[in-house]
Residue frames as a rotation matrix with the C-alpha (Angstrom) as fourth column:
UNK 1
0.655 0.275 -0.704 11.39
0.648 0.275 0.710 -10.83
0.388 -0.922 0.002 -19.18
UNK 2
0.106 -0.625 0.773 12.78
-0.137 -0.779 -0.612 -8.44
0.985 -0.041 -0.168 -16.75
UNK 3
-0.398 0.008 -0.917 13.84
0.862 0.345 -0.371 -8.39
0.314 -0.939 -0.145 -13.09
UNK 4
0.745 0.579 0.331 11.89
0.489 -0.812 0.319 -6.38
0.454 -0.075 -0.888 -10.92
UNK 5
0.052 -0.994 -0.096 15.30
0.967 0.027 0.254 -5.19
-0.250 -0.106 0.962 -9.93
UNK 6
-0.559 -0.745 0.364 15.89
0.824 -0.448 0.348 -3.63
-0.096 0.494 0.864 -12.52
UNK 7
0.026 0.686 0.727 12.48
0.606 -0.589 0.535 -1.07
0.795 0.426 -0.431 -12.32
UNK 8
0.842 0.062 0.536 13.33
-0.442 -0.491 0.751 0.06
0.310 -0.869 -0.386 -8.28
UNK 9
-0.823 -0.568 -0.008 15.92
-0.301 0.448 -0.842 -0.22
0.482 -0.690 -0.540 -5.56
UNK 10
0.387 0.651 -0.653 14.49
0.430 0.499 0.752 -2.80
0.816 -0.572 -0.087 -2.96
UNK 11
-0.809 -0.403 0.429 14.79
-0.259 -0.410 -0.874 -0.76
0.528 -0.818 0.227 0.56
UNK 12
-0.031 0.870 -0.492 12.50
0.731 0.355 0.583 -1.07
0.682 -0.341 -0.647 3.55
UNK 13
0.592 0.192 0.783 11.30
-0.322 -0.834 0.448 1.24
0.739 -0.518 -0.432 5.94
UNK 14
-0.312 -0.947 0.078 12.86
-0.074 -0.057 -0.996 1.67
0.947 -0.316 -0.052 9.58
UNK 15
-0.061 0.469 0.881 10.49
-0.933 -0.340 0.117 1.85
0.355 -0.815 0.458 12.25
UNK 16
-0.973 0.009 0.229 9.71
-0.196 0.486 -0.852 -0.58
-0.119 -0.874 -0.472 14.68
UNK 17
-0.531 0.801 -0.276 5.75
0.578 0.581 0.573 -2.04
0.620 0.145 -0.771 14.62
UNK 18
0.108 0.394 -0.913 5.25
0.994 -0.017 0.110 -0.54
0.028 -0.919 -0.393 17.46
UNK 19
-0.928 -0.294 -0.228 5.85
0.286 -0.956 0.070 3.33
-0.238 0.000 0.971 16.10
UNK 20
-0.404 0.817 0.412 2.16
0.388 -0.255 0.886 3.19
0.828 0.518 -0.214 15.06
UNK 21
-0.950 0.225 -0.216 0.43
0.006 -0.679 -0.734 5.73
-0.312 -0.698 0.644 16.87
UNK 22
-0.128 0.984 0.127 -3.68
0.932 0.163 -0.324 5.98
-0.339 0.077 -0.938 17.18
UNK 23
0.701 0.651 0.290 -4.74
0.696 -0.540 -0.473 8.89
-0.152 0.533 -0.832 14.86
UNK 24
-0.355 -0.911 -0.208 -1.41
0.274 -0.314 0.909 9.83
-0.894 0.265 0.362 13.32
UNK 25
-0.036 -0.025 -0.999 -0.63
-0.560 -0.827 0.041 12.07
-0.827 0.561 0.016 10.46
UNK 26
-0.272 -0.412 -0.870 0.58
-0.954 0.231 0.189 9.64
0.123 0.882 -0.456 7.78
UNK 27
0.778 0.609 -0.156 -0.08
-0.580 0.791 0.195 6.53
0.242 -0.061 0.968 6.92
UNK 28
-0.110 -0.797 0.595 2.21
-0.918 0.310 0.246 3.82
-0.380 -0.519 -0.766 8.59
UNK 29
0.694 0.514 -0.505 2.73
-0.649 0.750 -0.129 0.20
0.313 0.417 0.854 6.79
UNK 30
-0.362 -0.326 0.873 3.15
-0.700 0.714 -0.024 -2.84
-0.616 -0.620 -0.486 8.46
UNK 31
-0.880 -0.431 -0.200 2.78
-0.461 0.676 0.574 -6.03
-0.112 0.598 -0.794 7.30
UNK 32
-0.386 0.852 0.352 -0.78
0.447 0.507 -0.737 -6.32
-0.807 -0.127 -0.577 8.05
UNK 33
-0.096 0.627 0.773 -3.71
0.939 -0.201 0.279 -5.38
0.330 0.753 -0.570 5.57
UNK 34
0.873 0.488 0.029 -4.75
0.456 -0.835 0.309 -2.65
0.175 -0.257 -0.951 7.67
UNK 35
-0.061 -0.828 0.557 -2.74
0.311 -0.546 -0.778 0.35
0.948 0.126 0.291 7.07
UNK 36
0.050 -0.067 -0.997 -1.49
0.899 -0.433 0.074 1.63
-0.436 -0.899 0.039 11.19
UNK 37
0.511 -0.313 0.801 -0.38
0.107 -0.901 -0.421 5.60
0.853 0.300 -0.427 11.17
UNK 38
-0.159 -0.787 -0.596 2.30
0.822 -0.440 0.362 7.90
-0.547 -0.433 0.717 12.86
UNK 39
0.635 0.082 -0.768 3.07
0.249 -0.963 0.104 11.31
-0.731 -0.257 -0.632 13.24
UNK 40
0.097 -0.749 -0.655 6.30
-0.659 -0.542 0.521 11.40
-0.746 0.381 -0.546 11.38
UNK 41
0.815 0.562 0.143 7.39
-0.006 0.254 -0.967 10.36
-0.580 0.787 0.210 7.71
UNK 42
-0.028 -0.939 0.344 10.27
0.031 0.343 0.939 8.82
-0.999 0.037 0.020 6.04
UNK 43
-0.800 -0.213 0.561 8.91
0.524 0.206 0.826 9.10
-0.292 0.955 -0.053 2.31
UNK 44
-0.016 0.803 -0.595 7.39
-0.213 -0.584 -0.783 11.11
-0.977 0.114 0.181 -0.04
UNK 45
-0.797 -0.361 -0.484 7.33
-0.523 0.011 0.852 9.42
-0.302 0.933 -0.198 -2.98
UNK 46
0.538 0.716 -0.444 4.44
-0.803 0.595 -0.013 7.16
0.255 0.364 0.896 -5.36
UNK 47
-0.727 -0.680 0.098 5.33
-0.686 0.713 -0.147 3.70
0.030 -0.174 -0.984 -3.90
UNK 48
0.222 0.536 -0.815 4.43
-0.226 0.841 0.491 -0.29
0.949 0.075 0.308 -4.11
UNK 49
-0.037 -0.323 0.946 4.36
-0.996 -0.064 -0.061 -1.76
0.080 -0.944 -0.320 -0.48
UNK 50
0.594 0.224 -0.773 4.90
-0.195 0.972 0.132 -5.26
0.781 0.072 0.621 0.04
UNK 51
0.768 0.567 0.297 4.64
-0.586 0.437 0.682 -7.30
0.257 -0.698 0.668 3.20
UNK 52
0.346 -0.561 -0.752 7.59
-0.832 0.187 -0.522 -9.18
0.434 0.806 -0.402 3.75
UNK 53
-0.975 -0.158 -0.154 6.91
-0.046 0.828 -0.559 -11.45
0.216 -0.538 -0.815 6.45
UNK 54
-0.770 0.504 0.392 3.88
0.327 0.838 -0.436 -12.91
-0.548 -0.208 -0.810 7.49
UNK 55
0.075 0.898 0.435 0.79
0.708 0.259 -0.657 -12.06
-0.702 0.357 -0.616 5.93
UNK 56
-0.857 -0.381 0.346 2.02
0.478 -0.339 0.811 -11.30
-0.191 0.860 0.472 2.34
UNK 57
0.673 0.487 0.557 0.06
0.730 -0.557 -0.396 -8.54
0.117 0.673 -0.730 0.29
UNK 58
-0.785 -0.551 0.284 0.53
0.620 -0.705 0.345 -5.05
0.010 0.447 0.894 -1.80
UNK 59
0.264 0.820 -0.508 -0.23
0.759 -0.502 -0.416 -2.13
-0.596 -0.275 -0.755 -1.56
UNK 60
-0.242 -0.692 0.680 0.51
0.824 -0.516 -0.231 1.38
0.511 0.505 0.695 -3.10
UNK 61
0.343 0.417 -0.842 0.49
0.726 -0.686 -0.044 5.02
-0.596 -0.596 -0.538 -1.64
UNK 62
0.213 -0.147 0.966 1.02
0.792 -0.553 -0.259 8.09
0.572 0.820 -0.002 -3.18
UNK 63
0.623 0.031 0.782 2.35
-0.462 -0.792 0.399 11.35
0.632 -0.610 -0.479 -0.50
UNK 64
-0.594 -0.571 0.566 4.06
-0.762 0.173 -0.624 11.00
0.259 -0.802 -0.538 2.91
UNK 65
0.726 0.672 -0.142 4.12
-0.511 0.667 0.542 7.68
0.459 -0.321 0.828 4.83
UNK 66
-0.158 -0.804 0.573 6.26
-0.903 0.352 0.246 5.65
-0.400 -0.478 -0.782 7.32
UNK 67
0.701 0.196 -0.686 6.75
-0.022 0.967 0.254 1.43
0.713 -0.163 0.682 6.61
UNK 68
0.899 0.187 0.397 7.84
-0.344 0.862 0.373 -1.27
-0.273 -0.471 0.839 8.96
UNK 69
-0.345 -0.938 0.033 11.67
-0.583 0.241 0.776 -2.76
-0.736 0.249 -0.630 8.96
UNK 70
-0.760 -0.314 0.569 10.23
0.040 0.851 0.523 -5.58
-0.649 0.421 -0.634 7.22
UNK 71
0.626 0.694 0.356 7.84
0.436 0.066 -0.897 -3.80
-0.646 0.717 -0.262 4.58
UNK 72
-0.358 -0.543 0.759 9.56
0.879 0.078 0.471 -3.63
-0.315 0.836 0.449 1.01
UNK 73
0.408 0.312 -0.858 9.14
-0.109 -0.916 -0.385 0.31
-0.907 0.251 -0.339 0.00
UNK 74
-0.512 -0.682 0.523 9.77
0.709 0.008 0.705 -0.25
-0.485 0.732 0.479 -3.75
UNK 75
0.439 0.557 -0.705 9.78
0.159 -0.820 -0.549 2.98
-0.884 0.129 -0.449 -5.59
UNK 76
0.222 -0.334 0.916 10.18
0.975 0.095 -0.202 3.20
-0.019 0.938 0.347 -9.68
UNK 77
-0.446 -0.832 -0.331 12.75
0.527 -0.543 0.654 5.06
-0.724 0.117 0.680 -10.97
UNK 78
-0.941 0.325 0.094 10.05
-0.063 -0.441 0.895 5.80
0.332 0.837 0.436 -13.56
UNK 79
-0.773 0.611 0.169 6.52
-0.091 0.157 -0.983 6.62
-0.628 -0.776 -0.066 -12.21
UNK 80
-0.099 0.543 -0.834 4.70
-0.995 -0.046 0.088 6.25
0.010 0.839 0.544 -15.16
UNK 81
-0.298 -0.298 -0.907 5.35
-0.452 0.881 -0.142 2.78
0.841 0.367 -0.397 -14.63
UNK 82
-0.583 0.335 0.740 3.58
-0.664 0.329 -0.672 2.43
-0.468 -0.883 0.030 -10.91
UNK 83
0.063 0.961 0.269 0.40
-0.947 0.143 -0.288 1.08
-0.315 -0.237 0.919 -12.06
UNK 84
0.718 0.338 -0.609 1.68
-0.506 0.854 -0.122 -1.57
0.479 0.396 0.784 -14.27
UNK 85
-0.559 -0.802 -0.210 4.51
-0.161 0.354 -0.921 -2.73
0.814 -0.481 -0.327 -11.41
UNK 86
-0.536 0.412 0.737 1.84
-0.844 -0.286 -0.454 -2.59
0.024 -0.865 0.501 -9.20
UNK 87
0.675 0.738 0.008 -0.35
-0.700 0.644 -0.309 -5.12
-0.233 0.203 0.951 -10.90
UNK 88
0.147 -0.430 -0.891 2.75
-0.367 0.813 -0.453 -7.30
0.919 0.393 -0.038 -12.11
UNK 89
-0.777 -0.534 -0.333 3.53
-0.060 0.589 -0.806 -7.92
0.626 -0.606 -0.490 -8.48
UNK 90
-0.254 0.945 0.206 -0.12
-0.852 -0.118 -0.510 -7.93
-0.458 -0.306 0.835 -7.40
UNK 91
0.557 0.285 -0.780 -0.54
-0.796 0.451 -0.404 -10.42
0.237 0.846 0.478 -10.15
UNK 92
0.358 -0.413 -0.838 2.11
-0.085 0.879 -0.469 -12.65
0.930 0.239 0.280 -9.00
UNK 93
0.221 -0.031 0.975 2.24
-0.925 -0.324 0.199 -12.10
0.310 -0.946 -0.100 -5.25
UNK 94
0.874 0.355 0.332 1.75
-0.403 0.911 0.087 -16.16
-0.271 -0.209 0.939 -4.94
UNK 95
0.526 -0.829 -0.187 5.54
-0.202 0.091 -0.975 -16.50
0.826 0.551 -0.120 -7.29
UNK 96
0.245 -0.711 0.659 7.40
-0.526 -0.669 -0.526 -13.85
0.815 -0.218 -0.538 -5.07
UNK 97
0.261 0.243 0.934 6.49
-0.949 -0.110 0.294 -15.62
0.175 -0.964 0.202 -1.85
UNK 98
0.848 0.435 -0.304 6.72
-0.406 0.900 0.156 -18.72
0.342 -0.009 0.940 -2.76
UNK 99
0.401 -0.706 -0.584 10.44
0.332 0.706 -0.626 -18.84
0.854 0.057 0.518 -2.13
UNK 100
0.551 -0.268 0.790 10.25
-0.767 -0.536 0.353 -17.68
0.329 -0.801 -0.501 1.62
UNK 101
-0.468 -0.691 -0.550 12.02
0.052 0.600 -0.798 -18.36
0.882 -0.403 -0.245 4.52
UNK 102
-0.749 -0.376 0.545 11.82
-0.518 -0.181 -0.836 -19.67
0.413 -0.909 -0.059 7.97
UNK 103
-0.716 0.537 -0.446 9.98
0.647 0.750 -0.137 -22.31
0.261 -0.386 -0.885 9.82
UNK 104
-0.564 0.492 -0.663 7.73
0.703 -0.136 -0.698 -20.09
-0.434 -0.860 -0.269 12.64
UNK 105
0.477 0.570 -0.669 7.44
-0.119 -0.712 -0.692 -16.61
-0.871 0.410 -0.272 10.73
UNK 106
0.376 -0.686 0.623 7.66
0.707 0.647 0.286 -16.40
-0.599 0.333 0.728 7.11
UNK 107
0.290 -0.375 -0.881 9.46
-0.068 -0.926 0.372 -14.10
-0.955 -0.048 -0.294 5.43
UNK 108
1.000 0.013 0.028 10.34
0.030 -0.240 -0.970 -12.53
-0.006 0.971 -0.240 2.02
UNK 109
-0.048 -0.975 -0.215 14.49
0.829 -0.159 0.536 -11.74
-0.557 -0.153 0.816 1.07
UNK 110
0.303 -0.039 -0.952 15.51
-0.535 -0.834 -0.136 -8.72
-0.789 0.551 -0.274 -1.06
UNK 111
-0.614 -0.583 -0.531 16.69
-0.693 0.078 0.716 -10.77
-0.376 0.808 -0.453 -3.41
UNK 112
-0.266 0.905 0.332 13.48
0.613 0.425 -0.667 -12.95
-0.744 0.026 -0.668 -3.25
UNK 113
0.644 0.388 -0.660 12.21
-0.041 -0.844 -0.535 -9.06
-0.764 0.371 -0.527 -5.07
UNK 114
0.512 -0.221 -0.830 14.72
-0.714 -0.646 -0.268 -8.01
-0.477 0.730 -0.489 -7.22
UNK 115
-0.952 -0.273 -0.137 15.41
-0.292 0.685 0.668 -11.46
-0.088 0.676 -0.732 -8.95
UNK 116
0.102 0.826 0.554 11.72
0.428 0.466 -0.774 -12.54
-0.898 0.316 -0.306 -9.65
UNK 117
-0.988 -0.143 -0.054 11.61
0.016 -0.448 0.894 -11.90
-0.152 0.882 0.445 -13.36
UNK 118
-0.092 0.996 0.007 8.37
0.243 0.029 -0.970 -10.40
-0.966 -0.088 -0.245 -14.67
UNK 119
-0.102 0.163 0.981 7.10
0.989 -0.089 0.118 -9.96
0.106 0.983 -0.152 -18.47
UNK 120
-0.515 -0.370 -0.774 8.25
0.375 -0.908 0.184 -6.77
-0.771 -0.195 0.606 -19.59
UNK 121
0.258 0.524 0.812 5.40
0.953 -0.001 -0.302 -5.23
-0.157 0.852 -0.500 -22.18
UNK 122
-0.821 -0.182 -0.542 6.61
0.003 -0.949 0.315 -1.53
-0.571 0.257 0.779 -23.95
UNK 123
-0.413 0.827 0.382 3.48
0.857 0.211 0.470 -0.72
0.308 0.522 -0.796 -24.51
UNK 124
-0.961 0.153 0.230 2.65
-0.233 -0.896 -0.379 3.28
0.148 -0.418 0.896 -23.50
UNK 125
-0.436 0.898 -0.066 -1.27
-0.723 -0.305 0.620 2.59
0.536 0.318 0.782 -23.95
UNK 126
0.311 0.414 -0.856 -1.58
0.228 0.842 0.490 -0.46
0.923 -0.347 0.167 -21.96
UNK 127
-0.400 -0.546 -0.736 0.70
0.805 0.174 -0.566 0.76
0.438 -0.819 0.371 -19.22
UNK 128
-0.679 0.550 0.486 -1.44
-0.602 -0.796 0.061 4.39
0.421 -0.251 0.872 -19.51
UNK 129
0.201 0.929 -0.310 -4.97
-0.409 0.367 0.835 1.93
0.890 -0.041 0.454 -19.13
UNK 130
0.385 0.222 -0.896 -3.44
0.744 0.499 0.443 0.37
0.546 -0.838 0.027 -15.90
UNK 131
-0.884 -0.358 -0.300 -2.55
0.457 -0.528 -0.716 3.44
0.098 -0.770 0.631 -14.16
UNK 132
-0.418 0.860 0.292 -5.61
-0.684 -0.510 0.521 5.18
0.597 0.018 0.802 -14.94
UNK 133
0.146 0.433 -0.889 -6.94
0.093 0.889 0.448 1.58
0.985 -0.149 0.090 -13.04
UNK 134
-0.237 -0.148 -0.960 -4.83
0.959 0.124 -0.256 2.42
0.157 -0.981 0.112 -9.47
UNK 135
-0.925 -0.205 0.318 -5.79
0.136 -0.965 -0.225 5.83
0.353 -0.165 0.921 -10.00
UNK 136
-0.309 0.840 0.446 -9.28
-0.616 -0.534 0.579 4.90
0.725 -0.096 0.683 -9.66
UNK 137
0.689 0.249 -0.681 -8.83
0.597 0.339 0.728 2.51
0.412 -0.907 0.085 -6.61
UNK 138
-0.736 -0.503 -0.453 -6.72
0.668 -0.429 -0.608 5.27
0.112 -0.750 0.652 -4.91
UNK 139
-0.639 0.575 0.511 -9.65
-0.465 -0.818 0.339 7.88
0.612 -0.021 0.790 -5.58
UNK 140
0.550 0.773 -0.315 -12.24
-0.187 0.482 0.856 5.12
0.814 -0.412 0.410 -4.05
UNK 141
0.115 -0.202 -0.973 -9.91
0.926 0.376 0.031 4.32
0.359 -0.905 0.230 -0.88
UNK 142
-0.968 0.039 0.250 -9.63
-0.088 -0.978 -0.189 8.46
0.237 -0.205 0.950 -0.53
UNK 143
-0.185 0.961 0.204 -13.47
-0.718 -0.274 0.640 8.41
0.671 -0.028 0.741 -0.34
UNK 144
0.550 0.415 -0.725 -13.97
0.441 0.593 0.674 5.45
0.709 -0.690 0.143 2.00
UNK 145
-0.672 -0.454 -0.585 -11.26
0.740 -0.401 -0.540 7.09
0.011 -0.796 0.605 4.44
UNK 146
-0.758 0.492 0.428 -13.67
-0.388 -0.868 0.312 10.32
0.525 0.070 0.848 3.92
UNK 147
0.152 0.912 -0.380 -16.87
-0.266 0.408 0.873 8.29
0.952 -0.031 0.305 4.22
UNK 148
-0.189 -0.295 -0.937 -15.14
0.642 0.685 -0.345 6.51
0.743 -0.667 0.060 7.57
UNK 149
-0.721 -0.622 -0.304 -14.32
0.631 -0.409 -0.660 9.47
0.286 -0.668 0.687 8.94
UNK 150
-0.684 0.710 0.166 -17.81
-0.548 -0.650 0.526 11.07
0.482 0.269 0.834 8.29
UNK 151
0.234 0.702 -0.673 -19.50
-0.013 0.694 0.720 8.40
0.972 -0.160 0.171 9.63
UNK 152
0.045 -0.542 -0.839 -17.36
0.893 0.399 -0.210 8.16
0.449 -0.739 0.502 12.71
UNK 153
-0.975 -0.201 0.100 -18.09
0.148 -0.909 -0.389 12.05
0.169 -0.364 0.916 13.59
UNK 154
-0.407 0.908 0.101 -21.95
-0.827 -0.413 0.380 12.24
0.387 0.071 0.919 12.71
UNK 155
0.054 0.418 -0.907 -22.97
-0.004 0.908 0.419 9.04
0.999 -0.019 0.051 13.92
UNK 156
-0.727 -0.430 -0.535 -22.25
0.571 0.053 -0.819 10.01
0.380 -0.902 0.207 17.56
UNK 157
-0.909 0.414 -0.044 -24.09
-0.389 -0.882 -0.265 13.49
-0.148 -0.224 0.963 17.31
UNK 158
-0.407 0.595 -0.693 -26.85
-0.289 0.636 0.715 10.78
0.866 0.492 -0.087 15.97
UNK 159
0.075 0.463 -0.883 -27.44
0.556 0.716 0.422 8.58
0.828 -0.523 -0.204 18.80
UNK 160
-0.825 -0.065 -0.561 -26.96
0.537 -0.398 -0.744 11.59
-0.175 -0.915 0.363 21.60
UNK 161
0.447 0.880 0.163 -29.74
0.878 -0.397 -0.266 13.64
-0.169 0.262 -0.950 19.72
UNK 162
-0.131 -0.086 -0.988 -27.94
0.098 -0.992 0.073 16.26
-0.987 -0.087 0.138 18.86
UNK 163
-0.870 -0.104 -0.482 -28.93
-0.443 -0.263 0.857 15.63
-0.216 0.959 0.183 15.36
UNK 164
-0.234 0.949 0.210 -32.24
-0.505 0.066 -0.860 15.06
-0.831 -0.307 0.464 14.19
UNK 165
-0.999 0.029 0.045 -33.44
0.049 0.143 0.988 13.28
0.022 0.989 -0.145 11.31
UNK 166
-0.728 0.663 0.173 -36.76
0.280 0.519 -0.807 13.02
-0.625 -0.539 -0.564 12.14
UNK 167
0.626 0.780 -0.006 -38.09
0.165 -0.140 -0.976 15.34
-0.762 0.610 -0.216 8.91
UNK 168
-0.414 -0.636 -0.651 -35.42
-0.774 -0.130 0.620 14.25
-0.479 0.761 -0.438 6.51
UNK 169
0.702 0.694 -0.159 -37.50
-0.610 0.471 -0.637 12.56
-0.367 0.544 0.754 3.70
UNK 170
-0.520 -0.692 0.500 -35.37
-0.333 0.704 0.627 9.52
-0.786 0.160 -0.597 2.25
């Protein structure tokens, strides 16, 4: 067993909620699911996000991105090691949380993170098989932002008529 300590410093981002800007550069993470954006960018590094007050969950990004005071930016000191820190604390999201605080909103501690102990497996070939694993849900959330963003451009030119389909066989 290991703490997850010992694989990252626990830090959190600085902004304010309210730095999220409509069709910013970078992504911006807040404690919600849905990722916000902003213009400007406090990290550039492969990172796990986690929620740390109300509506617990993880994520991971890879490039520039802003978080939230109260999202956990936890970046391994070894990146070879994202995919399977990702899934241990994916995997036990339900643990970490369990020892929140506060009555109204709850909330995560740093030390909540970097004491949770998590089976530690030295395995290169298993820990290769689960990166290859977020590599291929980061390629598929790249394409749905594509797909979104395609849809949201041609679908207008659709319903004004400036695009026809009318002799596209299907």
């Amino acid at each position: 067993m290991q703490k997850l300590g010992f694989f990252f410093p626990v830090v959190t981002g600085k902004k304010d909620a309210n730095a999220a800007v409509e069709n910013g550069k970078y992504p911006f993470f807040t404690c919600s699911k849905q990722i916000s954006a902003i213009d400007e960018y406090s990290f550039n590094e492969s990172a796990i996000l986690l929620a740390g007050n109300g509506d617990f969950n993880v994520k991971f990004y890879r490039g520039k991105f802003d978080a939230y005071q109260r999202t956990y930016v936890l970046i391994p000191k070894d990146a070879s090691l994202l995919g399977y820190l990702y899934w241990a604390i994916s995997l036990n999201l339900k643990n970490i949380t369990s020892n929140f605080r506060g009555s109204v909103i709850k909330f995560i501690t740093k030390g909540n993170i970097e004491d949770f102990e998590i089976p530690f497996i030295d395995d290169r070939e298993t820990i290769y098989q689960l990166q290859k694993c977020l590599e291929k849900i980061e390629s598929n959330n790249y394409e749905n932002i594509y797909l979104a963003h395609l849809r949201d451009t041609l679908l207008p030119e659709l319903m004004n008529g400036k695009i026809d389909l009318s002799k596209v066989e299907i």
